[in-house]
N, CA, C and O atoms as a GROMACS GRO file, in nm:
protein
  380
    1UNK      N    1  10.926   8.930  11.833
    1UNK     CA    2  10.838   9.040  11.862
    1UNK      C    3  10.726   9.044  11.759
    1UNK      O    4  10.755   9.036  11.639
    2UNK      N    5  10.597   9.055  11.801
    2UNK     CA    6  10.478   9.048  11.732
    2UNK      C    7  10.415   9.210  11.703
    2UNK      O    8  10.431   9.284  11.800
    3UNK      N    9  10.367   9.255  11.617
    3UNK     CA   10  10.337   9.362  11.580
    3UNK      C   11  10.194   9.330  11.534
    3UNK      O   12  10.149   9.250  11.452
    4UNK      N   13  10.125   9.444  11.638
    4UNK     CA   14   9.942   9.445  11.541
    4UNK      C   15   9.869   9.537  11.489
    4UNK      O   16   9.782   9.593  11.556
    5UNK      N   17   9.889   9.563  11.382
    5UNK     CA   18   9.859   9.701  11.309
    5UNK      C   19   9.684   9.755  11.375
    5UNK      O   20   9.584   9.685  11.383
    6UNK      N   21   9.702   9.915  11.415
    6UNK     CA   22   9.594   9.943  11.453
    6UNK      C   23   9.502   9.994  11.381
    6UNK      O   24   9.562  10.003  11.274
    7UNK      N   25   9.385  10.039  11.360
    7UNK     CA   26   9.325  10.079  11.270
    7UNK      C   27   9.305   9.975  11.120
    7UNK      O   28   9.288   9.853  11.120
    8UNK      N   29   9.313  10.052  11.020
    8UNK     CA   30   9.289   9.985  10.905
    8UNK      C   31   9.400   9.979  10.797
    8UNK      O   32   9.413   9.990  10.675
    9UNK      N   33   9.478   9.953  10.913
    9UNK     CA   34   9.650   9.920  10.844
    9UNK      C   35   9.722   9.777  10.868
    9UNK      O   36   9.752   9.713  10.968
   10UNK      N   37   9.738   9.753  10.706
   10UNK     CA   38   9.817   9.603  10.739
   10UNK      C   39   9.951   9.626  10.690
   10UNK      O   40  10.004   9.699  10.606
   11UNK      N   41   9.994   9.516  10.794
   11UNK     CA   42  10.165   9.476  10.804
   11UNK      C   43  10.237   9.400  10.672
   11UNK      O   44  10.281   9.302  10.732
   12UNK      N   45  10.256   9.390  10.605
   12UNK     CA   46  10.354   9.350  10.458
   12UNK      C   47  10.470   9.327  10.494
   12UNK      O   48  10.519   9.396  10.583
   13UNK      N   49  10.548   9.220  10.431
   13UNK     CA   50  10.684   9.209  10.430
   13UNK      C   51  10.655   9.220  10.254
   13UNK      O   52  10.560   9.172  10.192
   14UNK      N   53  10.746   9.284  10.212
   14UNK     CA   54  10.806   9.348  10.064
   14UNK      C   55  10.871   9.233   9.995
   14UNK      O   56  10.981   9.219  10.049
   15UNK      N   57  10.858   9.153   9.910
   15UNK     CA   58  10.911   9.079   9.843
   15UNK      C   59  11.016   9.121   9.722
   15UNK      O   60  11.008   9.174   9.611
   16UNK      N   61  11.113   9.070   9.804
   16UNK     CA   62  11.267   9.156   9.711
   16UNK      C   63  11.276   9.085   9.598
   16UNK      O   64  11.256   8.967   9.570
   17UNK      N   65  11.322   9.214   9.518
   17UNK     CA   66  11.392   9.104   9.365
   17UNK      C   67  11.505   9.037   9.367
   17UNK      O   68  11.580   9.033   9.464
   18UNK      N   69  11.521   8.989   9.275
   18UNK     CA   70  11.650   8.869   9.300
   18UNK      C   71  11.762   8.972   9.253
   18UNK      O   72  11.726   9.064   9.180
   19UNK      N   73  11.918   8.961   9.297
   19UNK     CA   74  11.991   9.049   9.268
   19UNK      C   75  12.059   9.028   9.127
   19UNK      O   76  12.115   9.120   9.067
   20UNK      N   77  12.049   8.904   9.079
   20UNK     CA   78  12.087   8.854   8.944
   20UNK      C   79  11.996   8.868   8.840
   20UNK      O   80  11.876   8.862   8.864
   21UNK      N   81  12.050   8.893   8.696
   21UNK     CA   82  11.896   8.900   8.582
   21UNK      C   83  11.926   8.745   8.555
   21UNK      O   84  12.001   8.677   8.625
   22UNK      N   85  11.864   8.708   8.457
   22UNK     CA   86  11.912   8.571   8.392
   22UNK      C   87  11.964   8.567   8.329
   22UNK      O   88  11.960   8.455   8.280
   23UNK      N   89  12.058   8.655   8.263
   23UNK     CA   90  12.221   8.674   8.198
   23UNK      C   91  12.306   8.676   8.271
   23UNK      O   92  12.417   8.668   8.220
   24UNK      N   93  12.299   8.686   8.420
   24UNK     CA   94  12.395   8.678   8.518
   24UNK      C   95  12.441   8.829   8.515
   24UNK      O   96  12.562   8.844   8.538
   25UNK      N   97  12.388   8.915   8.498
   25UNK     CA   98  12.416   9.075   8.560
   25UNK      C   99  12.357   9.097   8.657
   25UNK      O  100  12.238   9.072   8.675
   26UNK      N  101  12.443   9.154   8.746
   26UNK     CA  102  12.401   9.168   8.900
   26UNK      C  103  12.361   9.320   8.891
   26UNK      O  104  12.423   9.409   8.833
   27UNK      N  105  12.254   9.328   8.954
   27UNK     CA  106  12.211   9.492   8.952
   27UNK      C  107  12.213   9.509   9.086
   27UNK      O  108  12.164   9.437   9.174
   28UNK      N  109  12.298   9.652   9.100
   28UNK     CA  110  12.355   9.707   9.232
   28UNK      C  111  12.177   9.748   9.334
   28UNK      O  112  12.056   9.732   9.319
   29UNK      N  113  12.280   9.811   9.442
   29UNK     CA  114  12.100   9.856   9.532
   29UNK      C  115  12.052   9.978   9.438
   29UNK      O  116  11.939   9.980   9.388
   30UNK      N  117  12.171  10.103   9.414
   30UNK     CA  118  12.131  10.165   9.361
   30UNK      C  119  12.028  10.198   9.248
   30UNK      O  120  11.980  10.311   9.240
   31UNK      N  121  11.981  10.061   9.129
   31UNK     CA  122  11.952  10.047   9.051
   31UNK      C  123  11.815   9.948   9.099
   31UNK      O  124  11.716   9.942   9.027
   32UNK      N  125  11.822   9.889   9.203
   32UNK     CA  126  11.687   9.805   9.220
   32UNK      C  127  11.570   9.964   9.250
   32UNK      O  128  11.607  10.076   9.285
   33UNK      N  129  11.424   9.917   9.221
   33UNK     CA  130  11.338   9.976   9.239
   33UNK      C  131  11.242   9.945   9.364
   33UNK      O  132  11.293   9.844   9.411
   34UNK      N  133  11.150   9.971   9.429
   34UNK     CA  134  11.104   9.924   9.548
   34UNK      C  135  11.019   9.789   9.501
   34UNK      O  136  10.971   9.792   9.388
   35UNK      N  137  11.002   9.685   9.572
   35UNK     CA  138  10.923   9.624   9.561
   35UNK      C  139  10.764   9.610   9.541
   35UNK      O  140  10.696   9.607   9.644
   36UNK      N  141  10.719   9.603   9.455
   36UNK     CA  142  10.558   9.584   9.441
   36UNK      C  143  10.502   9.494   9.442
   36UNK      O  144  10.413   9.466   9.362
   37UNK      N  145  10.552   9.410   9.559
   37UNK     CA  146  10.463   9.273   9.602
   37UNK      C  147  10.479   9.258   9.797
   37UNK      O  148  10.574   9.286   9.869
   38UNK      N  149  10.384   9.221   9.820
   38UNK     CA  150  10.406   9.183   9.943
   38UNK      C  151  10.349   9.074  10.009
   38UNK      O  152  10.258   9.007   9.959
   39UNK      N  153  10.396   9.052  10.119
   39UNK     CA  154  10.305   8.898  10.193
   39UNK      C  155  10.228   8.958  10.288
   39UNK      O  156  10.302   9.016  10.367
   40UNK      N  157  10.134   8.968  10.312
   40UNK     CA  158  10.031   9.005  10.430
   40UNK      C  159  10.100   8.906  10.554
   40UNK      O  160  10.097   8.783  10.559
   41UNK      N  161  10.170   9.010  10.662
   41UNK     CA  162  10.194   8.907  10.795
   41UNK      C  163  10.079   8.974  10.875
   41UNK      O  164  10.078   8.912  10.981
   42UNK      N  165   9.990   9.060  10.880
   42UNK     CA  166   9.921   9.110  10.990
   42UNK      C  167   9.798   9.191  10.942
   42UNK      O  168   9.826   9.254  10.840
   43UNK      N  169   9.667   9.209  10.984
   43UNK     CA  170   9.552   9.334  10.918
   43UNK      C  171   9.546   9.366  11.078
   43UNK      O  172   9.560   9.288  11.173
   44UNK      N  173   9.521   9.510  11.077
   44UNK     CA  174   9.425   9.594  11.222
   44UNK      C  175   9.242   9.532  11.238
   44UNK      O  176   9.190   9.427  11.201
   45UNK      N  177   9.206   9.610  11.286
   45UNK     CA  178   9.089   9.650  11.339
   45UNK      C  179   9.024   9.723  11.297
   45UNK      O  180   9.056   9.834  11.341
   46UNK      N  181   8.892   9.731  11.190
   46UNK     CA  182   8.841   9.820  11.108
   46UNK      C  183   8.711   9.832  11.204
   46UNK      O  184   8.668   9.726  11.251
   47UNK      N  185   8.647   9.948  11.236
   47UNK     CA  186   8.505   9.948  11.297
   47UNK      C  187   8.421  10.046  11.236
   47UNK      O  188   8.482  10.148  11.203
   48UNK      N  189   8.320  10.044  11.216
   48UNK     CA  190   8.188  10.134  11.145
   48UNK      C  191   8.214  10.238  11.293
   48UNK      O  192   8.287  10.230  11.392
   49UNK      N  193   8.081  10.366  11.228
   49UNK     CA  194   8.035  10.410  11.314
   49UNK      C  195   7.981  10.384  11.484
   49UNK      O  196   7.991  10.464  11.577
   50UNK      N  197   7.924  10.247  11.484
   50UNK     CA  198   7.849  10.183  11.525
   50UNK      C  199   7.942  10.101  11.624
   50UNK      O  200   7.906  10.070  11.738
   51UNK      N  201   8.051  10.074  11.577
   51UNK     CA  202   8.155  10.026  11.640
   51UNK      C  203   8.137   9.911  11.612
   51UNK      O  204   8.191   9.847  11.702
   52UNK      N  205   8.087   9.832  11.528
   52UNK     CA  206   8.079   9.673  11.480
   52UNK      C  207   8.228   9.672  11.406
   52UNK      O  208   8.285   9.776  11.375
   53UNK      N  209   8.263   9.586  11.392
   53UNK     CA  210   8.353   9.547  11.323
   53UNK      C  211   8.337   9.527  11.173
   53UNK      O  212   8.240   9.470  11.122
   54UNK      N  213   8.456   9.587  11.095
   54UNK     CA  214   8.449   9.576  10.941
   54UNK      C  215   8.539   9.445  10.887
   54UNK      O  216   8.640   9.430  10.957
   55UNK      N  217   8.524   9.342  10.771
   55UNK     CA  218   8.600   9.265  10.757
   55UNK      C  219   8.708   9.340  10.664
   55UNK      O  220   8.676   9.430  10.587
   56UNK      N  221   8.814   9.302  10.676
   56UNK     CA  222   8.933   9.336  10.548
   56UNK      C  223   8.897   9.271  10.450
   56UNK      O  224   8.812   9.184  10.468
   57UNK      N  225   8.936   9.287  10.353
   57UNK     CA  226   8.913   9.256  10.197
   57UNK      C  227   9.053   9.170  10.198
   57UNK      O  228   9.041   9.080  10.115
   58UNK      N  229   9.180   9.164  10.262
   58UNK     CA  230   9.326   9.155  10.280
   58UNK      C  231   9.344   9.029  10.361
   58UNK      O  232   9.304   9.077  10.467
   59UNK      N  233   9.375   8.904  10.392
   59UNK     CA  234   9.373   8.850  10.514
   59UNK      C  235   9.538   8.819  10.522
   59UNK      O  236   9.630   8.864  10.454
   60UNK      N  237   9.538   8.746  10.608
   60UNK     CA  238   9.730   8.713  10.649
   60UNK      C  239   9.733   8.561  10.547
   60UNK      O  240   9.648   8.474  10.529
   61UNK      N  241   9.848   8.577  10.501
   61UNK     CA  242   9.933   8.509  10.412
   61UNK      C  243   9.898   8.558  10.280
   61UNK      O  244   9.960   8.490  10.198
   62UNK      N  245   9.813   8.660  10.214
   62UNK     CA  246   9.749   8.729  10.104
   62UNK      C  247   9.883   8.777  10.038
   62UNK      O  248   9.952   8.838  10.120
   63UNK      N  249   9.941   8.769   9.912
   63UNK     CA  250  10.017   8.853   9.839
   63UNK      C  251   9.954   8.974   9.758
   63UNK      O  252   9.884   8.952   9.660
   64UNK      N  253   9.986   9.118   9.810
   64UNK     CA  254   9.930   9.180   9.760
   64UNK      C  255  10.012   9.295   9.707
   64UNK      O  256  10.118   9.330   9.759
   65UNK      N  257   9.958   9.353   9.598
   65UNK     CA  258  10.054   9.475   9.530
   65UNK      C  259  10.039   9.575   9.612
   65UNK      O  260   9.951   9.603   9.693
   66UNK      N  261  10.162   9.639   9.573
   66UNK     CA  262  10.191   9.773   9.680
   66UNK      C  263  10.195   9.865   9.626
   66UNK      O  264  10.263   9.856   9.524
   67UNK      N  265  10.134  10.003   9.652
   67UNK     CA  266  10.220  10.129   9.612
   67UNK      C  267  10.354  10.157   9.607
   67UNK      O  268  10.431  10.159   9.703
   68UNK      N  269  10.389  10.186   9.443
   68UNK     CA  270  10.554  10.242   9.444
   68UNK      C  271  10.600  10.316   9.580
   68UNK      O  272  10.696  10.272   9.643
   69UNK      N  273  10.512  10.454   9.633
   69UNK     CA  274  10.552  10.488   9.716
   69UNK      C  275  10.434  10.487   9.821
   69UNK      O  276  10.317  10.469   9.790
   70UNK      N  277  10.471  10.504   9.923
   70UNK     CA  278  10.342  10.535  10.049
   70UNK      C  279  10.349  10.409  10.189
   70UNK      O  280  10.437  10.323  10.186
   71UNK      N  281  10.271  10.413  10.277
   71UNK     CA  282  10.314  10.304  10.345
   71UNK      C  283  10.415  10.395  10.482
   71UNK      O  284  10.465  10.507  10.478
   72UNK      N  285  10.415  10.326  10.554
   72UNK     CA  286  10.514  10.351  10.613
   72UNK      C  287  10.604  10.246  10.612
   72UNK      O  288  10.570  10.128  10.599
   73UNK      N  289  10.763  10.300  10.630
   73UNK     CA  290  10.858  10.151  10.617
   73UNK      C  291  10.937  10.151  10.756
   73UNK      O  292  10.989  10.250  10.806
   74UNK      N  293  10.937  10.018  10.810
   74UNK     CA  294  10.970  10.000  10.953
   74UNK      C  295  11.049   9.902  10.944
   74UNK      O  296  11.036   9.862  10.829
   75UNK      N  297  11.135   9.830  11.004
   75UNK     CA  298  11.268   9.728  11.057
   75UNK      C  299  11.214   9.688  11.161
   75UNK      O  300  11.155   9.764  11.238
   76UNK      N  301  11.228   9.525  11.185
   76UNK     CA  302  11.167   9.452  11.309
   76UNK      C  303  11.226   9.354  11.276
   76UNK      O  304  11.200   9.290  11.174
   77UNK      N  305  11.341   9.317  11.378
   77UNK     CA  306  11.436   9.184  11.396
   77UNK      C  307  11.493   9.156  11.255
   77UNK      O  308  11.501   9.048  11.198
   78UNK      N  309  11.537   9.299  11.206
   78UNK     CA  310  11.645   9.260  11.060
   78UNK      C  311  11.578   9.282  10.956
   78UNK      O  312  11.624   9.336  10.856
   79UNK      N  313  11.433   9.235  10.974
   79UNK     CA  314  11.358   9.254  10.847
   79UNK      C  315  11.276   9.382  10.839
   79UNK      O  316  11.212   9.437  10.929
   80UNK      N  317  11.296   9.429  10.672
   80UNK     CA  318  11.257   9.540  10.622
   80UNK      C  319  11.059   9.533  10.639
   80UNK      O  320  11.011   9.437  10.579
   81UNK      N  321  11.004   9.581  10.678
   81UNK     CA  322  10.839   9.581  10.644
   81UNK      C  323  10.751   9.710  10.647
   81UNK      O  324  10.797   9.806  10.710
   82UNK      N  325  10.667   9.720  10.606
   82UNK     CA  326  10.576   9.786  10.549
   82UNK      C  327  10.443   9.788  10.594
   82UNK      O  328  10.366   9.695  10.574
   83UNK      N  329  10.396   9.951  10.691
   83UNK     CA  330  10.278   9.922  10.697
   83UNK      C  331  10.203  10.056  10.631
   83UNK      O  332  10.225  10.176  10.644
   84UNK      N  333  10.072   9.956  10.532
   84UNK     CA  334   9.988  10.033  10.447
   84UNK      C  335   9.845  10.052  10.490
   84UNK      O  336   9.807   9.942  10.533
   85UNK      N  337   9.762  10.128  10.497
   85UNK     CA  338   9.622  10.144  10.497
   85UNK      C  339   9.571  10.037  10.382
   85UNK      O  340   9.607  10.026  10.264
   86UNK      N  341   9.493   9.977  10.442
   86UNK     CA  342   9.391   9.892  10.328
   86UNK      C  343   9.376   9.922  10.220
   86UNK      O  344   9.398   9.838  10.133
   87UNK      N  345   9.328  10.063  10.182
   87UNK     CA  346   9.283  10.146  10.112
   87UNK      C  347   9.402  10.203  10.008
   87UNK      O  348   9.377  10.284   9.919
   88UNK      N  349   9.515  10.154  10.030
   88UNK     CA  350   9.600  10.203   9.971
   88UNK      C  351   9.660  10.105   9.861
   88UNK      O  352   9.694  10.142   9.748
   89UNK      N  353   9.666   9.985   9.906
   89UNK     CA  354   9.639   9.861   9.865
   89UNK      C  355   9.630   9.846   9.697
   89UNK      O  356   9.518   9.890   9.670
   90UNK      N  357   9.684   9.812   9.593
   90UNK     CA  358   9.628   9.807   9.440
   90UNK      C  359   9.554   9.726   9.438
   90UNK      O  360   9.442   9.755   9.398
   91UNK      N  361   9.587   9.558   9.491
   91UNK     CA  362   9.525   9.438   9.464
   91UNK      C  363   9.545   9.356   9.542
   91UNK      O  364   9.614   9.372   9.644
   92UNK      N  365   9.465   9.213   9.495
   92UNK     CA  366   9.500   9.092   9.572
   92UNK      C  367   9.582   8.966   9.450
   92UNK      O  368   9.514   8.928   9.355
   93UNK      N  369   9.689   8.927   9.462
   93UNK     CA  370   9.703   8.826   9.332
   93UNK      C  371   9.690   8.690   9.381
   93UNK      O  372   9.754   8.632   9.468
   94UNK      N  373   9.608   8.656   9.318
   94UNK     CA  374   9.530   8.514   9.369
   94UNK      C  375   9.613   8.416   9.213
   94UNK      O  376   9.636   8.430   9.093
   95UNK      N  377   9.635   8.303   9.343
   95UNK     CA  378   9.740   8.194   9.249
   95UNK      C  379   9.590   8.053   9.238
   95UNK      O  380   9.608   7.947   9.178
   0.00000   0.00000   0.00000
């Protein structure tokens, strides 16, 4: 199932932390924090006044930081994802 964010909201999958530290302590769910990374799987449709089309600043396969909180969080075929307004967005981390 394909999902296409409307407006000026893109789709994220949340990049989980690993459940081990590198001492080999496993930190429970309780103790993980939300993720602040994500993979861009999807951007909407941004339009001016005018109705031209706006480009995203965001494109698909982009890793980008997330707000601790905000977003909406949705489930689609098992997987946890995340959809944010552009604008909500911290960054882009370019490798």
């Amino acid at each position: 199932m394909n999902i296409r964010p409307l407006g000026d909201r893109v789709l994220v999958e949340p990049v989980e932390e690993k459940e081990q530290t590198v001492g080999g302590i496993i930190i429970p769910d309780s103790a993980k924090e939300k993720p602040m990374q994500g993979k861009v799987l999807a951007v909407g449709k941004k339009l001016d006044k005018d109705g031209k089309e706006i480009k995203f600043d965001v494109k698909k396969g982009d890793t980008v930081l997330l707000p601790k909180y905000g977003g909406t969080e949705i489930k689609l075929d098992g997987k946890k994802l995340q959809l944010v307004r552009e604008e909500d967005l911290l960054g882009v981390i370019e490798k």
